[in-house]
PQR file of N, CA, C, O and H, with PARSE charges and radii, in Angstrom:
ATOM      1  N   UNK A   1     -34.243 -19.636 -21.586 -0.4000 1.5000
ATOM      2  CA  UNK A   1     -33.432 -18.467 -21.311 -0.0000 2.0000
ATOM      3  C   UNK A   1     -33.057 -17.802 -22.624  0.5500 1.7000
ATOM      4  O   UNK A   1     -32.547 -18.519 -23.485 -0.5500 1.4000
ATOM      5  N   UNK A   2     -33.249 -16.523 -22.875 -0.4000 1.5000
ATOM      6  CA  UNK A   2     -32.571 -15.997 -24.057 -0.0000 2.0000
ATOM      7  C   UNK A   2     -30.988 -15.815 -23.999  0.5500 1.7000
ATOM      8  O   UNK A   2     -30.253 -16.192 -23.086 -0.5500 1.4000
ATOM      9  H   UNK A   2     -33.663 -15.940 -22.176  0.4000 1.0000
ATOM     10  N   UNK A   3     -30.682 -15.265 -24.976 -0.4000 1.5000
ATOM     11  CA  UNK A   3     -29.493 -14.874 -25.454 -0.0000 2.0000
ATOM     12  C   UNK A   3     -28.184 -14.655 -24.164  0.5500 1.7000
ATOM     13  O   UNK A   3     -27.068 -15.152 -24.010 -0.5500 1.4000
ATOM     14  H   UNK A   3     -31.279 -14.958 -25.718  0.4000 1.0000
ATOM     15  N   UNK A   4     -29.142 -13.488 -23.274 -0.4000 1.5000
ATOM     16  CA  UNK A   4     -28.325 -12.162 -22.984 -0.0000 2.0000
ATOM     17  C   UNK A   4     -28.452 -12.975 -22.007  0.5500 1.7000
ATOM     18  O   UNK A   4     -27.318 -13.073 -21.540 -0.5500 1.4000
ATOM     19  H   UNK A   4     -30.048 -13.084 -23.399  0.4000 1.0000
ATOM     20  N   UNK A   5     -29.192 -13.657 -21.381 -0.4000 1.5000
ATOM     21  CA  UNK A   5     -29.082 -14.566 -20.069 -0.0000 2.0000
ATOM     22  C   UNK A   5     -27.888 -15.544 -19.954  0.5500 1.7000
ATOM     23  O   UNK A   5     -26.997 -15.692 -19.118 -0.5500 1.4000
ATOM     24  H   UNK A   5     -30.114 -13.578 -21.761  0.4000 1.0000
ATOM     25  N   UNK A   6     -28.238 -16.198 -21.204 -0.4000 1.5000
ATOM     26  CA  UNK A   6     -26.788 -17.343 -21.158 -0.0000 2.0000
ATOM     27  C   UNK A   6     -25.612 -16.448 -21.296  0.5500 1.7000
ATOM     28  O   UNK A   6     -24.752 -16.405 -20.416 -0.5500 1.4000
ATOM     29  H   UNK A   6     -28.962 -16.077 -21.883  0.4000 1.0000
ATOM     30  N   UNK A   7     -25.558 -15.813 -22.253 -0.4000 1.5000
ATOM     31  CA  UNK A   7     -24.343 -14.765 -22.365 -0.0000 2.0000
ATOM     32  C   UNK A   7     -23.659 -14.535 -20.524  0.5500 1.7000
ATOM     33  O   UNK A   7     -22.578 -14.903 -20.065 -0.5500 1.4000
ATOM     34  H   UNK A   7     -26.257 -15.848 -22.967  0.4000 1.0000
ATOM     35  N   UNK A   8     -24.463 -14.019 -20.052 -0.4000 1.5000
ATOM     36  CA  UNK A   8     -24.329 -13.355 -18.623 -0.0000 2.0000
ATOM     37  C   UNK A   8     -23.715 -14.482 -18.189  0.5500 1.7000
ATOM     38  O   UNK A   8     -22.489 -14.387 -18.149 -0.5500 1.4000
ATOM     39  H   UNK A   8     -25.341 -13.720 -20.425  0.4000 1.0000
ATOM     40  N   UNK A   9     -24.368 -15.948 -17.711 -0.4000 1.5000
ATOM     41  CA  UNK A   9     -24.392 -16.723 -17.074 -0.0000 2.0000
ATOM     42  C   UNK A   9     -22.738 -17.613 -17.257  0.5500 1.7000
ATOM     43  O   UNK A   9     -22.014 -18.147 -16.417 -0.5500 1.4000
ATOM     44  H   UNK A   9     -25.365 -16.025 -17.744  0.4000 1.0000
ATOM     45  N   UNK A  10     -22.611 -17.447 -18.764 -0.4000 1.5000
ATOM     46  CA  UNK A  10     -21.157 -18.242 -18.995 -0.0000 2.0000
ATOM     47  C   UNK A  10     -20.343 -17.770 -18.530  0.5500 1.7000
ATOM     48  O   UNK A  10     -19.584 -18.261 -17.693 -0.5500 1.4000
ATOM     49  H   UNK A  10     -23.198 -17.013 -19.446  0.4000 1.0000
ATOM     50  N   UNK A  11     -20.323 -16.048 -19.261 -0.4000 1.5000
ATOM     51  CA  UNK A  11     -19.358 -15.034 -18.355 -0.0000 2.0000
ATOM     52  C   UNK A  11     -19.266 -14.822 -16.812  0.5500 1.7000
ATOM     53  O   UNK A  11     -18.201 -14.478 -16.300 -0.5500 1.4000
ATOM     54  H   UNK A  11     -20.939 -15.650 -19.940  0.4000 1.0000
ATOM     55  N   UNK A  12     -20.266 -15.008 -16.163 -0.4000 1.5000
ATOM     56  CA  UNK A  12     -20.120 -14.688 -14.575 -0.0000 2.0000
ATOM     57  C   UNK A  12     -19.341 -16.303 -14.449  0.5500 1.7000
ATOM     58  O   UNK A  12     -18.347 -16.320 -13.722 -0.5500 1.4000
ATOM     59  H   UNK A  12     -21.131 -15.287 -16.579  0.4000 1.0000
ATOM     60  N   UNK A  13     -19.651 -17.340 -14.966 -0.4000 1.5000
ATOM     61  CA  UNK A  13     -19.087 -18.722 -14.323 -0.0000 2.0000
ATOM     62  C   UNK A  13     -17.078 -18.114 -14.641  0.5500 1.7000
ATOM     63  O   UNK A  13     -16.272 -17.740 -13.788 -0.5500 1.4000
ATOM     64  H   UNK A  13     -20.458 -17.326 -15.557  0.4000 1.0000
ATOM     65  N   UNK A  14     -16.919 -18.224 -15.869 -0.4000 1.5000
ATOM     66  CA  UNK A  14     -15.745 -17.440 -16.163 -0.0000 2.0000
ATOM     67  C   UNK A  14     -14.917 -16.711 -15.326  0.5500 1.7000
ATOM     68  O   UNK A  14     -13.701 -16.859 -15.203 -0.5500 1.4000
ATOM     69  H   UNK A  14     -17.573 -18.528 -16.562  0.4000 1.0000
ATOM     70  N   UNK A  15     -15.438 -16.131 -14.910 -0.4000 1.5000
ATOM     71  CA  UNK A  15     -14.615 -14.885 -13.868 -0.0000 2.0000
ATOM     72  C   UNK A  15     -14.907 -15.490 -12.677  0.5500 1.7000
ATOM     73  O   UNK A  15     -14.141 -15.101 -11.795 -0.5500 1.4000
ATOM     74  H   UNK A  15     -16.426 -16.011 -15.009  0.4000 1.0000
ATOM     75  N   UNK A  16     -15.668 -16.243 -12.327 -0.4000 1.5000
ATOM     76  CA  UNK A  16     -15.523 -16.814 -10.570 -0.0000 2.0000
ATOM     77  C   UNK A  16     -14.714 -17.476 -10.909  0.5500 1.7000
ATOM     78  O   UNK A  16     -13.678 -17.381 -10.251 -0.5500 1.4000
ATOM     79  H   UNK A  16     -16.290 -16.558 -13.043  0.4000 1.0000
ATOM     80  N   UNK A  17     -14.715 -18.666 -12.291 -0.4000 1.5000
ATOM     81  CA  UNK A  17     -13.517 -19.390 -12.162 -0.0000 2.0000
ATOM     82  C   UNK A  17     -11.787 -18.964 -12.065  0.5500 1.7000
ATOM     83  O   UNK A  17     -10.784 -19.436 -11.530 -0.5500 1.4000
ATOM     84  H   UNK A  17     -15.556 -18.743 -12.825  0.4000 1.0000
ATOM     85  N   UNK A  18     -12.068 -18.003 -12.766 -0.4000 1.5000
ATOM     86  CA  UNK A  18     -11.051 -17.098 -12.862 -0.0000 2.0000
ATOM     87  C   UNK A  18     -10.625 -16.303 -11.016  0.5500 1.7000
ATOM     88  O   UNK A  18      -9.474 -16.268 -10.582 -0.5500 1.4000
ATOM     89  H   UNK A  18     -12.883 -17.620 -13.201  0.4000 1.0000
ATOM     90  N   UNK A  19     -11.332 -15.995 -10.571 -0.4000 1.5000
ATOM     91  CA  UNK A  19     -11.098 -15.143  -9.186 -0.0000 2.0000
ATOM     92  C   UNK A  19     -10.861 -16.362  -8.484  0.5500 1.7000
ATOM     93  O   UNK A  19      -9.739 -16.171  -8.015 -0.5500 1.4000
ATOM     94  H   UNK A  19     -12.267 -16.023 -10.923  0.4000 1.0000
ATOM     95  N   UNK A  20     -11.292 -17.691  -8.063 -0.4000 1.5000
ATOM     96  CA  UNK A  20     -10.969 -18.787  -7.418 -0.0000 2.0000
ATOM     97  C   UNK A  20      -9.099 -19.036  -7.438  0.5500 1.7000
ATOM     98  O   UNK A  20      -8.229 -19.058  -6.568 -0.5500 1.4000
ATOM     99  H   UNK A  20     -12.203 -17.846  -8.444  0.4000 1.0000
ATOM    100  N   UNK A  21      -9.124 -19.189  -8.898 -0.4000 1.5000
ATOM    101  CA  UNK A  21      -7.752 -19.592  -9.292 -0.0000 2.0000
ATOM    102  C   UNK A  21      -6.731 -18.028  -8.695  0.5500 1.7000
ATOM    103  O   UNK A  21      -5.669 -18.239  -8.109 -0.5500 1.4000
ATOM    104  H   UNK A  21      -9.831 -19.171  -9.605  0.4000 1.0000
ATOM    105  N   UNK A  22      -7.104 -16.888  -8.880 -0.4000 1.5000
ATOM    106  CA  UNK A  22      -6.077 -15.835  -8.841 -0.0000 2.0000
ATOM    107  C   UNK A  22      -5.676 -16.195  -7.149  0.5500 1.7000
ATOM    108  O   UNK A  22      -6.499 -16.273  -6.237 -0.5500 1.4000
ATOM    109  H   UNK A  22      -7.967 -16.717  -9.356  0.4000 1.0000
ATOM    110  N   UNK A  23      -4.518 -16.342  -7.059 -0.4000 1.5000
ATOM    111  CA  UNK A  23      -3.388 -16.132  -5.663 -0.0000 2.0000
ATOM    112  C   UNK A  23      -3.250 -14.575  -5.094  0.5500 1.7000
ATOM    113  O   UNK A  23      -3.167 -14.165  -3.937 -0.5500 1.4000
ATOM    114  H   UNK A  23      -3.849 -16.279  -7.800  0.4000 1.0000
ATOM    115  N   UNK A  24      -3.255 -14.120  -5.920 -0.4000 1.5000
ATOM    116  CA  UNK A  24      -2.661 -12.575  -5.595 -0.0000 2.0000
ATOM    117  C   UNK A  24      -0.832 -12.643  -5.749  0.5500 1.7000
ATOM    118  O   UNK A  24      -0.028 -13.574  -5.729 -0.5500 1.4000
ATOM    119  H   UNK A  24      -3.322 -14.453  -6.860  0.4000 1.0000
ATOM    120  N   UNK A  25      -0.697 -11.035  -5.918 -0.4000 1.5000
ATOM    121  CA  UNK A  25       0.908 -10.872  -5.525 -0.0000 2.0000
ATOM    122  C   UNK A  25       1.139 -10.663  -3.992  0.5500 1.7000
ATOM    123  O   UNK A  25       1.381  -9.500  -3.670 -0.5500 1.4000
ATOM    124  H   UNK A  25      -1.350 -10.279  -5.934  0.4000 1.0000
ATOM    125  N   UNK A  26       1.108 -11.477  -3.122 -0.4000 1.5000
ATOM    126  CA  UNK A  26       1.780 -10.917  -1.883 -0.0000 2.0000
ATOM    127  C   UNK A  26       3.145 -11.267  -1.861  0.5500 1.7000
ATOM    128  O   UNK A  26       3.659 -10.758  -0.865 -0.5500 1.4000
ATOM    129  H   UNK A  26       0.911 -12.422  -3.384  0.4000 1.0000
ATOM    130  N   UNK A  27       4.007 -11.956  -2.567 -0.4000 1.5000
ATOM    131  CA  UNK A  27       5.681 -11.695  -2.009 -0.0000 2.0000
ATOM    132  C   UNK A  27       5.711 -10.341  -2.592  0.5500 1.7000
ATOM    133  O   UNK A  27       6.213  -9.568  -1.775 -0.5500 1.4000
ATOM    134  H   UNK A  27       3.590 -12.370  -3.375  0.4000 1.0000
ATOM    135  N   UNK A  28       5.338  -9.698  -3.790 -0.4000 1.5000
ATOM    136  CA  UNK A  28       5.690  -8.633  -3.900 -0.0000 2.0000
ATOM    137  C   UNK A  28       5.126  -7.274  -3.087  0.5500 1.7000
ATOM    138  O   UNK A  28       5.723  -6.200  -3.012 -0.5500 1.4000
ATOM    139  H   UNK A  28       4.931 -10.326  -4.453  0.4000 1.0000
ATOM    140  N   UNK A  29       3.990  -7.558  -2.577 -0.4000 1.5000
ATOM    141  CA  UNK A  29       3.669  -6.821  -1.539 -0.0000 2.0000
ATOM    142  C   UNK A  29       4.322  -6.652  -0.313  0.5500 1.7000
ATOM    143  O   UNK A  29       4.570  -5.521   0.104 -0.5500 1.4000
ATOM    144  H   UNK A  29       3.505  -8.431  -2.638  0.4000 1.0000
ATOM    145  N   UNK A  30       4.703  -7.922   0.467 -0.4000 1.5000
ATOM    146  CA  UNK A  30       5.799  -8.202   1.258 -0.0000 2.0000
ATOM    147  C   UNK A  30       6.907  -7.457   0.641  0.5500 1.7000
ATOM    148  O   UNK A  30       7.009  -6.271   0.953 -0.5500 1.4000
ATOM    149  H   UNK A  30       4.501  -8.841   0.129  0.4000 1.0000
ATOM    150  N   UNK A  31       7.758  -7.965  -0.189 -0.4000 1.5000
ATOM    151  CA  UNK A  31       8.764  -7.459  -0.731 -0.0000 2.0000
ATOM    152  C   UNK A  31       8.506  -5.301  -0.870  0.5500 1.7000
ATOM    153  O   UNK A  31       9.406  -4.464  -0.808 -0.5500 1.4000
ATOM    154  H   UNK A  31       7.675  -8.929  -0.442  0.4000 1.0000
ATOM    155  N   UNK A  32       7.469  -5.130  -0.999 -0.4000 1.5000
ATOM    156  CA  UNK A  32       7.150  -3.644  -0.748 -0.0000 2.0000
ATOM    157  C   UNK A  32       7.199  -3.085   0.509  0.5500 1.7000
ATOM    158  O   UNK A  32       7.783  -2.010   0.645 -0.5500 1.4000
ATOM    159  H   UNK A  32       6.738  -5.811  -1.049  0.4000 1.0000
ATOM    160  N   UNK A  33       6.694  -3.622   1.434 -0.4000 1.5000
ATOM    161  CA  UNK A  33       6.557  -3.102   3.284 -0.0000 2.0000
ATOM    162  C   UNK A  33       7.858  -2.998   3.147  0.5500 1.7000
ATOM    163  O   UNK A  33       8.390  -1.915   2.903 -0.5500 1.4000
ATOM    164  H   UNK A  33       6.220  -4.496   1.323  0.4000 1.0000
ATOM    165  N   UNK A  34       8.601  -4.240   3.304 -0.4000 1.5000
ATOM    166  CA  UNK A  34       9.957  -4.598   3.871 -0.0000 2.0000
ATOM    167  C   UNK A  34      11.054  -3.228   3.655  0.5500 1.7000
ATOM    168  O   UNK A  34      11.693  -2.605   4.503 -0.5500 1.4000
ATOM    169  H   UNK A  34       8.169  -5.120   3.502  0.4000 1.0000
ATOM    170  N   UNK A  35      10.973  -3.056   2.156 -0.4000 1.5000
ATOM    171  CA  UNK A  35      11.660  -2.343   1.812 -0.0000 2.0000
ATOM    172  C   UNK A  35      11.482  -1.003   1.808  0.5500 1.7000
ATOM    173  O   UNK A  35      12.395  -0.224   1.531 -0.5500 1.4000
ATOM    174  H   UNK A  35      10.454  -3.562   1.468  0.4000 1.0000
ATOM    175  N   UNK A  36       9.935  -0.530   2.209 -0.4000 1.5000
ATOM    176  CA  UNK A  36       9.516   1.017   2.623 -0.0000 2.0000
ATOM    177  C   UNK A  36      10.284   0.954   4.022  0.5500 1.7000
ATOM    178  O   UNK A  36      11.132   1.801   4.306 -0.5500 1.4000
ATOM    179  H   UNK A  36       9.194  -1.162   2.435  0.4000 1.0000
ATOM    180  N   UNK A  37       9.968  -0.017   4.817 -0.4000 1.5000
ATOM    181  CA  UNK A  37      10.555  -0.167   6.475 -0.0000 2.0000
ATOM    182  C   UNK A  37      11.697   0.052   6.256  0.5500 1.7000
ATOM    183  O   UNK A  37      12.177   0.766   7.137 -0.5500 1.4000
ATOM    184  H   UNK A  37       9.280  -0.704   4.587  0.4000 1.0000
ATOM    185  N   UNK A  38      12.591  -0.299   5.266 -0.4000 1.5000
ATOM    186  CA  UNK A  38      13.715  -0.390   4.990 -0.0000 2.0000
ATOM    187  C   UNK A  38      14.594   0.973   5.284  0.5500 1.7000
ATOM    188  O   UNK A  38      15.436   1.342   6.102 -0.5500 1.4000
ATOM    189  H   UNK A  38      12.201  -0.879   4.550  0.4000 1.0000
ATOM    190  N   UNK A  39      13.649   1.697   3.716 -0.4000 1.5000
ATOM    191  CA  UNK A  39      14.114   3.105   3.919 -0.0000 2.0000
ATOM    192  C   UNK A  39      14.128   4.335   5.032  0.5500 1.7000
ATOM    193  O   UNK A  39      14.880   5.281   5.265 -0.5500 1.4000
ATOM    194  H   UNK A  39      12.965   1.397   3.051  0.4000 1.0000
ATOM    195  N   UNK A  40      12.523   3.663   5.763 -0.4000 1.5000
ATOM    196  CA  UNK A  40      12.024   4.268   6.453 -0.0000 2.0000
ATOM    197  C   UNK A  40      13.081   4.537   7.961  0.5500 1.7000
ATOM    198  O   UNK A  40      13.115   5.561   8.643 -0.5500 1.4000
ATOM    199  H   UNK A  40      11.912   2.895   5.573  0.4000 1.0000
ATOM    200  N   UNK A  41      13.880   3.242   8.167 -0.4000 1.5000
ATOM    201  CA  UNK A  41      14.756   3.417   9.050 -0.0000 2.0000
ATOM    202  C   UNK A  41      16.243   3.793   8.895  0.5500 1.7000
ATOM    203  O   UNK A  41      17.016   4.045   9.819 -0.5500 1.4000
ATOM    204  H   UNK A  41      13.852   2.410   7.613  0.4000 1.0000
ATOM    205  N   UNK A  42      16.497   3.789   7.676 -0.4000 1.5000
ATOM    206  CA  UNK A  42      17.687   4.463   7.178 -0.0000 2.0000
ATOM    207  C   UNK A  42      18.138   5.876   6.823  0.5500 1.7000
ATOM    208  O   UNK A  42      19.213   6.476   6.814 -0.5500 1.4000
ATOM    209  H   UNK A  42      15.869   3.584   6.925  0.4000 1.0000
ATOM    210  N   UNK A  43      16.494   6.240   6.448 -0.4000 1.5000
ATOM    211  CA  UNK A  43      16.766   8.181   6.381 -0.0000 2.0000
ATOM    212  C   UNK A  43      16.386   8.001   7.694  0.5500 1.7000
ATOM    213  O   UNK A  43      17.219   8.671   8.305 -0.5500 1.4000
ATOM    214  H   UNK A  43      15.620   5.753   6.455  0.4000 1.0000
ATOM    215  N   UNK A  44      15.690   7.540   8.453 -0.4000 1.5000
ATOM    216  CA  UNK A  44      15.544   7.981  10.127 -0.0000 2.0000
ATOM    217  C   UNK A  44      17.248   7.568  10.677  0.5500 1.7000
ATOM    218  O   UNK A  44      17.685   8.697  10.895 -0.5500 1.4000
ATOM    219  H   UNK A  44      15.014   6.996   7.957  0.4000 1.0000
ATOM    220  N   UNK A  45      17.860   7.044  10.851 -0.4000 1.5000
ATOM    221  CA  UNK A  45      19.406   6.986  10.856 -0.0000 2.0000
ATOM    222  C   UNK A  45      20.055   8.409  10.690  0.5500 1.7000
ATOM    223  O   UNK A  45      20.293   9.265  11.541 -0.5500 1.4000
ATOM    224  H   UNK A  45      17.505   6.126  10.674  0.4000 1.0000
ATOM    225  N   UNK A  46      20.261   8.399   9.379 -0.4000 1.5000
ATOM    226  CA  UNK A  46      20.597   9.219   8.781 -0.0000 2.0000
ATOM    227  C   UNK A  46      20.832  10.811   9.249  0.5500 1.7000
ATOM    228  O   UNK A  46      21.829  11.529   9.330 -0.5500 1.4000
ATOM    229  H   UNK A  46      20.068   7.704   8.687  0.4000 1.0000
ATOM    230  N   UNK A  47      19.256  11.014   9.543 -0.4000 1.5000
ATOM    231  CA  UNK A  47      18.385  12.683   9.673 -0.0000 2.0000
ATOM    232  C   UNK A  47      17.877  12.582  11.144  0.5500 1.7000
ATOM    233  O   UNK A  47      16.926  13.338  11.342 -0.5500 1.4000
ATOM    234  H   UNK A  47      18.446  10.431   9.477  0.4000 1.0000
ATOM    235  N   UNK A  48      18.236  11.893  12.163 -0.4000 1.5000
ATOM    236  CA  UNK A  48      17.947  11.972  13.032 -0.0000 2.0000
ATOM    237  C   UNK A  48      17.718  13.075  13.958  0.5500 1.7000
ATOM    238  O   UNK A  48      16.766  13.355  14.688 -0.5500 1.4000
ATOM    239  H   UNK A  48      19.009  11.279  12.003  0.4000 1.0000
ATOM    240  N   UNK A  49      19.197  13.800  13.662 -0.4000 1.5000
ATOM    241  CA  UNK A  49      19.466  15.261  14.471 -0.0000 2.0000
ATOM    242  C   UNK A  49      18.612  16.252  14.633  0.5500 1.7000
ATOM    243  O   UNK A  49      17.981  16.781  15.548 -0.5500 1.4000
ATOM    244  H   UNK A  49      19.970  13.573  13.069  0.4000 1.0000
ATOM    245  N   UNK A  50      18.924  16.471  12.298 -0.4000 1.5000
ATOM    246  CA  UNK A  50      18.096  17.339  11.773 -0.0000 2.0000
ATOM    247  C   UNK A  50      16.892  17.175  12.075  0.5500 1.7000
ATOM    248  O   UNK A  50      16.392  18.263  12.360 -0.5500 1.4000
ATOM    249  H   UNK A  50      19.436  16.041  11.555  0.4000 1.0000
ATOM    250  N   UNK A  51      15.641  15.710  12.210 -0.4000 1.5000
ATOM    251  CA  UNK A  51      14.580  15.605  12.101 -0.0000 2.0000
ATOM    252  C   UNK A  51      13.983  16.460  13.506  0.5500 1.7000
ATOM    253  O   UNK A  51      13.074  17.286  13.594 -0.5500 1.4000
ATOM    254  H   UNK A  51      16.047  14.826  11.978  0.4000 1.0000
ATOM    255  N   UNK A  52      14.748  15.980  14.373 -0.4000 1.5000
ATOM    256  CA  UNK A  52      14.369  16.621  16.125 -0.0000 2.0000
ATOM    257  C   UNK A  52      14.203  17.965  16.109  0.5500 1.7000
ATOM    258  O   UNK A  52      13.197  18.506  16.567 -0.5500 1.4000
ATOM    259  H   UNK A  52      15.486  15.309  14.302  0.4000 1.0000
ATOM    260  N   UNK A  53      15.659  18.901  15.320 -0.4000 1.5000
ATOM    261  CA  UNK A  53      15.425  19.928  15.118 -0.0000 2.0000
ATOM    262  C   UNK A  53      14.474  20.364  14.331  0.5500 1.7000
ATOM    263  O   UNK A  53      14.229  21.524  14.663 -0.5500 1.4000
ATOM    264  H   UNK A  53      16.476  18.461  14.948  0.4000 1.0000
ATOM    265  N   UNK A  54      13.719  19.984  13.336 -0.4000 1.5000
ATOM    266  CA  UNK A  54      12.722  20.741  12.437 -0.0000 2.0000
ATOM    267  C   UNK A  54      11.736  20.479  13.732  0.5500 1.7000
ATOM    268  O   UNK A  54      11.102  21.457  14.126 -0.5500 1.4000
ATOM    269  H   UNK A  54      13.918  19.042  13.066  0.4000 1.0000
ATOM    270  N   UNK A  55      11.636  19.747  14.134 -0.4000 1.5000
ATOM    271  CA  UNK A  55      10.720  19.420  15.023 -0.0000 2.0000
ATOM    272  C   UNK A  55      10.675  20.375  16.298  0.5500 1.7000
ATOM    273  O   UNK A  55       9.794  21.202  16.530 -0.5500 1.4000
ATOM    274  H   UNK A  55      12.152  18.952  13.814  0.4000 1.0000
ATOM    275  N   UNK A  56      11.273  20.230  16.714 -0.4000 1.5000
ATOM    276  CA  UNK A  56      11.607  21.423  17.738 -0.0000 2.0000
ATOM    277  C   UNK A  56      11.400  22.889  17.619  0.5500 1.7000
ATOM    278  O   UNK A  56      10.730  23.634  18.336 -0.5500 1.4000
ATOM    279  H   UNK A  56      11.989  19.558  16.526  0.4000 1.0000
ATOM    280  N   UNK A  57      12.142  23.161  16.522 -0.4000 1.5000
ATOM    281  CA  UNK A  57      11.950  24.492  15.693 -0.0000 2.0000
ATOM    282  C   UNK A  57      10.661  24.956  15.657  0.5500 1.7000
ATOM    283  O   UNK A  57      10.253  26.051  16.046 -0.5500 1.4000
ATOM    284  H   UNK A  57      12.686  22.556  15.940  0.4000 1.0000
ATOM    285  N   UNK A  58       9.711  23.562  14.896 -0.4000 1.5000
ATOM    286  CA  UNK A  58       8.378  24.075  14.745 -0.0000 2.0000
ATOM    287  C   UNK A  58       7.357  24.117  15.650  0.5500 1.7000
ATOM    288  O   UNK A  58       6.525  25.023  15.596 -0.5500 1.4000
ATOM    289  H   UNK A  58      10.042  22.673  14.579  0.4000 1.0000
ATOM    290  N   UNK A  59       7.300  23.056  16.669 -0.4000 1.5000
ATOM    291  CA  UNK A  59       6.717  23.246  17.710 -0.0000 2.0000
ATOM    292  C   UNK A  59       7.018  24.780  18.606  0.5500 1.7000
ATOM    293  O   UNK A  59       6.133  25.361  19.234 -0.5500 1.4000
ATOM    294  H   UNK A  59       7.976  22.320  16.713  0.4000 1.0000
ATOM    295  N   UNK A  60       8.236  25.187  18.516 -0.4000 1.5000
ATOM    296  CA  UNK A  60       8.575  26.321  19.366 -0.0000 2.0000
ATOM    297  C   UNK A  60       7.807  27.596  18.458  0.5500 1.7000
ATOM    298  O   UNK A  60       6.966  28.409  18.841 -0.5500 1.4000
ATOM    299  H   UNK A  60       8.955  24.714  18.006  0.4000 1.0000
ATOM    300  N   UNK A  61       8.257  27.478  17.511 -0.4000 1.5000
ATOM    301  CA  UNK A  61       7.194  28.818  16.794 -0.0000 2.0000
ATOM    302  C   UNK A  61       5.547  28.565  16.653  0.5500 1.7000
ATOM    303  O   UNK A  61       4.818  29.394  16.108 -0.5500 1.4000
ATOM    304  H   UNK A  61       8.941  26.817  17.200  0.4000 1.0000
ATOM    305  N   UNK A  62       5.156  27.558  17.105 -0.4000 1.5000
ATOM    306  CA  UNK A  62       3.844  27.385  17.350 -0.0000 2.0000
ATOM    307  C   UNK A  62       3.276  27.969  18.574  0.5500 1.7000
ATOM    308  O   UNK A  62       2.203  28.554  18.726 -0.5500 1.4000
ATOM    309  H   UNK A  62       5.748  26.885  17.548  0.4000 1.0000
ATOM    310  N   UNK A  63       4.101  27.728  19.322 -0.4000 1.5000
ATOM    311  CA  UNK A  63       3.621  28.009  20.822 -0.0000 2.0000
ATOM    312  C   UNK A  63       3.671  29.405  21.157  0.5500 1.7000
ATOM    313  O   UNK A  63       2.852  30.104  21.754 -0.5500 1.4000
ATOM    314  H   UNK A  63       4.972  27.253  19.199  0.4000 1.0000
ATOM    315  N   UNK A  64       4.905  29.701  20.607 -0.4000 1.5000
ATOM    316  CA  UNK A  64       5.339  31.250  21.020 -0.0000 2.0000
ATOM    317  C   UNK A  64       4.567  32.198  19.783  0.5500 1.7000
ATOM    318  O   UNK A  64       4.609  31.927  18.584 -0.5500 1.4000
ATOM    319  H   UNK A  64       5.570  29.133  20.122  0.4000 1.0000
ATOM    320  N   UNK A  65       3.923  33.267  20.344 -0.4000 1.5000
ATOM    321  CA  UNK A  65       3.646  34.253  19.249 -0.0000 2.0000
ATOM    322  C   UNK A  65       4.644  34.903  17.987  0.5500 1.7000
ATOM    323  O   UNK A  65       4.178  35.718  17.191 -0.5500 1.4000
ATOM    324  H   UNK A  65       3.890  33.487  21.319  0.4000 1.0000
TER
END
């Protein structure tokens, strides 16, 4: 095998060994949903009224000329 072969060959063993071992971040991914859900139901709290009304509003000028 030349050079560029072994070269290749150490490095690809390297990085599988390497990708085997990686876990990933999922608590912090978790920790991301949770806390989009989080917000997501607190401005919905919040803007509830208002949200119906933009909603309303815009559907009605859609329909009507």
């Amino acid at each position: 095998m030349g050079k560029i072969n072994t070269w290749c060959l150490v490095h690809y063993a390297r990085m599988m060994t390497a990708l085997r071992q990686e876990r990933g971040d999922v608590p912090g991914w978790v920790l991301v949903t949770v806390m989009t859900a989080g917000l997501v139901v607190a401005i919905w709290s919040v803007a509830d009224g208002q949200l119906k009304t933009v909603l309303s509003n815009a559907l009605r000028s859609v329909s009507q000329p």
